[in-house]
N, C-alpha and C positions, 0 to 999 in steps of 0.2 A: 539523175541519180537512178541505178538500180530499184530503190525501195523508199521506203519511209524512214527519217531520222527524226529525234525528238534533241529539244536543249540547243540549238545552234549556237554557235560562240563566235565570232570575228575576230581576229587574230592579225588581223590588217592593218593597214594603217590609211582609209579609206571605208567608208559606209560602203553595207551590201545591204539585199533586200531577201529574205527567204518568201517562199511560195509553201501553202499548205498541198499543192498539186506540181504534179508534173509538167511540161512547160510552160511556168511562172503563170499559173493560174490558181485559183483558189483565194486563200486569205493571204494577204502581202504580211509583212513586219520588217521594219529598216532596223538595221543596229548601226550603231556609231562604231567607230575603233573602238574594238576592248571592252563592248560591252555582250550581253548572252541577253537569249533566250530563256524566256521560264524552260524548267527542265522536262515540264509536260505539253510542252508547245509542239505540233508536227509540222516535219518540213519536207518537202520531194523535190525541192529545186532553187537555184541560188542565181540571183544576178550579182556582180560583183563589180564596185563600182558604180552604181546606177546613176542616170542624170534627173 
């Protein structure tokens, strides 16, 4: 991603993993389908799908 986002939402129908950095480094957080992010959580990078 260009920049920093806050609140990440999953909207999939599959677990993803946000990154508080730029290529998936920093602090990890998995969401399930359908669930978010605290709305002050930051995120620069997104695996989708992850194993």
């Amino acid at each position: 991603m260009a920049q920093e986002a806050r609140g990440a939402g999953n909207a999939t129908k599959k677990p993803l993993v946000v990154y508080s950095r730029k290529r998936c480094k920093g602090s990890a957080l998995r969401l399930a389908p359908g669930k978010a992010a605290p709305i002050d959580a930051p995120f620069a990078s997104v695996v989708f799908d992850p194993r």
